[in-house]
N, C-alpha and C positions, 0 to 999 in steps of 0.2 A: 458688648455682645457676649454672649454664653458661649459656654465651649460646648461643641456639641456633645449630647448623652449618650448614652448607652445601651445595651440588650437587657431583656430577662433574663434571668441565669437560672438554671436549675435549684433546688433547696438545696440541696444538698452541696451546691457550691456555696452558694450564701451562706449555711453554718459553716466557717473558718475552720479549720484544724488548728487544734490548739498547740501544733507548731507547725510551721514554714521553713522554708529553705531560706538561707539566709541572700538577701537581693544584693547584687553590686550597685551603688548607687548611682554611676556613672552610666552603665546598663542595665537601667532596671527590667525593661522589656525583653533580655537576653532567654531563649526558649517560648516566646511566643510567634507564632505561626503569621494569625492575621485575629485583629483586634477591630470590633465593631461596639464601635459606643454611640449613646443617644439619651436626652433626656427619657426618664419612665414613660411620661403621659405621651411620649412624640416620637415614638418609634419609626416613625417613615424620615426624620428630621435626623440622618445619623453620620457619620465617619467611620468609613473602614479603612484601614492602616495593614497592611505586608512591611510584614521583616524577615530580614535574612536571618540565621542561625545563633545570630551573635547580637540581635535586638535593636539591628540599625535599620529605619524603616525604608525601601524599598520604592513602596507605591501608595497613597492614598488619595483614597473620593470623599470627595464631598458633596453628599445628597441637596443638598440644598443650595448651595454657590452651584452646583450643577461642574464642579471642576473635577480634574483628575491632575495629583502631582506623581510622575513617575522621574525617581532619583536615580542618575547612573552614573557607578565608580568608575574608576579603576587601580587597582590596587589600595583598595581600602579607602580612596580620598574620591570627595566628591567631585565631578566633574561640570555636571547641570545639571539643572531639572526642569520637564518639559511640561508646564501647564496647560493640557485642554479643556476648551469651554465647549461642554457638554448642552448648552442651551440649544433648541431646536431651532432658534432663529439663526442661528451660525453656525452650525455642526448639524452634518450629516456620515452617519456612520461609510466610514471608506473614501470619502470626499473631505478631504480638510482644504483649508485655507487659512491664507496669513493672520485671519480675523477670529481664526480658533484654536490658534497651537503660538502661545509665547516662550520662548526659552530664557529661562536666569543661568547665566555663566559664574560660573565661580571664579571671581580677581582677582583674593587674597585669604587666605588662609593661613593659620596657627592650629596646631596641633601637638600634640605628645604625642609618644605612640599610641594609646588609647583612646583617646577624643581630643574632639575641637576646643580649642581655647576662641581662636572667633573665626568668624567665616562674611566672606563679602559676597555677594552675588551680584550681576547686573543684567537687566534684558535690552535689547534692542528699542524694544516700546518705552522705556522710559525707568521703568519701573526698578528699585536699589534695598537690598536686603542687606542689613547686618545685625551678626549674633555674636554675642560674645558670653562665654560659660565662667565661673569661679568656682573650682574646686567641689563642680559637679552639685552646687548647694546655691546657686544664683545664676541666673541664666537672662540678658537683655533680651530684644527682639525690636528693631527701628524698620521700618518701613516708608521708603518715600517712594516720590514719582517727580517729575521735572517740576513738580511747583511746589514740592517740600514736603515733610512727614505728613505722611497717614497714617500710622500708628507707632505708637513708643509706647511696648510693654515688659513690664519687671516680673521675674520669676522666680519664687522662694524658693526651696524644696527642703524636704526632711527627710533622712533614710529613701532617697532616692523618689519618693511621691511627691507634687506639689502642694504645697501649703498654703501659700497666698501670692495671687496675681492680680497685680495691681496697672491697668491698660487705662492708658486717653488717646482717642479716636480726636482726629483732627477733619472739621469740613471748613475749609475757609478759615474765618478768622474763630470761629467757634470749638471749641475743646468738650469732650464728654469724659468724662472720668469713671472708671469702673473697676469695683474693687470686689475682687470672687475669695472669698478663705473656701479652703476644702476641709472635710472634717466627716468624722464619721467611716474612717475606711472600713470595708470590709477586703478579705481577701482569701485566695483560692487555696488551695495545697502548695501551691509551685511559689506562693510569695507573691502573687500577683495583684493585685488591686480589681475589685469586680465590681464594686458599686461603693459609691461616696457622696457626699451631701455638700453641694457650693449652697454659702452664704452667699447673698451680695452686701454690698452697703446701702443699701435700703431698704435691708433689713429682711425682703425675700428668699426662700430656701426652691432648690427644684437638688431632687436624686437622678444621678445618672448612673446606667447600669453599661458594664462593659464587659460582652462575651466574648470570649477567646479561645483561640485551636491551637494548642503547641503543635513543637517538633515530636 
């Protein structure tokens, strides 16, 4: 599956400045507001992402899964995060129920004082996340549910952007495999990344544009 794309940007963000602020790579979103990407051709197909001051993301939607994840600390560390499904067969704005609101607990975590080295979650419904980061330039992501992995993806990065992710989707006894390189950055005044070009392994290209509001 594709990550979801991105916005239009203005031209004038599109031509980069021929320098940027230098990004930390462990926070590279550090100064971004709220982040809405989507492929070009599929603007209504998007993800919006909030972050806090410091470029730890907050809250995001997803137009299409029709979900909303809102993340809550405290004191810097995550606590849970509560997924609702925004579908109209099960959500009614101001009427939830058990069938539209999951929570992932967080069981186990590793950190430094700057970020997570891994992070365990687990929901009620069944559902087990684990991440684990290496020096901010490799980052896992396993996904299961009581009857085994749904997803196990690997994550590159270079100077804080990703470079190749490499995901196999699990249904039953059947494996997909899906290989995205990113390529083609462009980027804002602030250092940011606004639009980029995934390869797959099969050889297709789609650009994803990403508009953003700082602090």
């Amino acid at each position: 599956m594709r990550y979801l794309g991105l916005f239009i940007i203005l031209c004038c963000l599109l031509s980069c400045a021929t320098e940027t602020q230098r990004i930390d790579i462990c926070y590279p979103d550090k100064g971004i507001k709220t982040a809405k990407e989507y492929v070009e051709y599929n603007p209504e197909n998007y993800r919006l992402t909030e972050y806090n001051e410091e470029g730890v993301p907050i809250r995001a939607e997803h137009s299409e899964a029709k979900k909303v994840y809102d993340h809550v600390y405290s004191n810097d560390t995550l606590q849970y995060t509560i997924v609702t499904n925004l579908d109209r067969d099960t959500y009614t704005e101001g009427e939830l129920d058990s069938s539209s609101v999951d929570t992932l607990f967080v069981t186990k975590h590793q950190k430094d004082p700057r970020r997570y080295l891994f992070l365990e979650l687990e929901s009620t419904s069944g559902t087990r996340i684990e991440f684990t980061s290496v020096d901010c330039r490799k980052e896992s992501l396993i996904v299961s549910d009581e009857y085994g992995k749904i997803q196990d993806i690997e994550m590159f990065k270079k100077d804080g952007i990703y470079s190749k992710v490499i995901a196999i989707y699990y249904e039953g006894k059947k494996e997909t495999i899906v290989v995205s390189n990113y390529i083609n950055y462009k980027f804002d005044s602030h250092g940011h990344w606004i639009e980029r070009t995934e390869r797959l392994n099969d050889g297709s290209t789609t650009i994803e544009i990403r508009a953003l509001e700082h602090y």
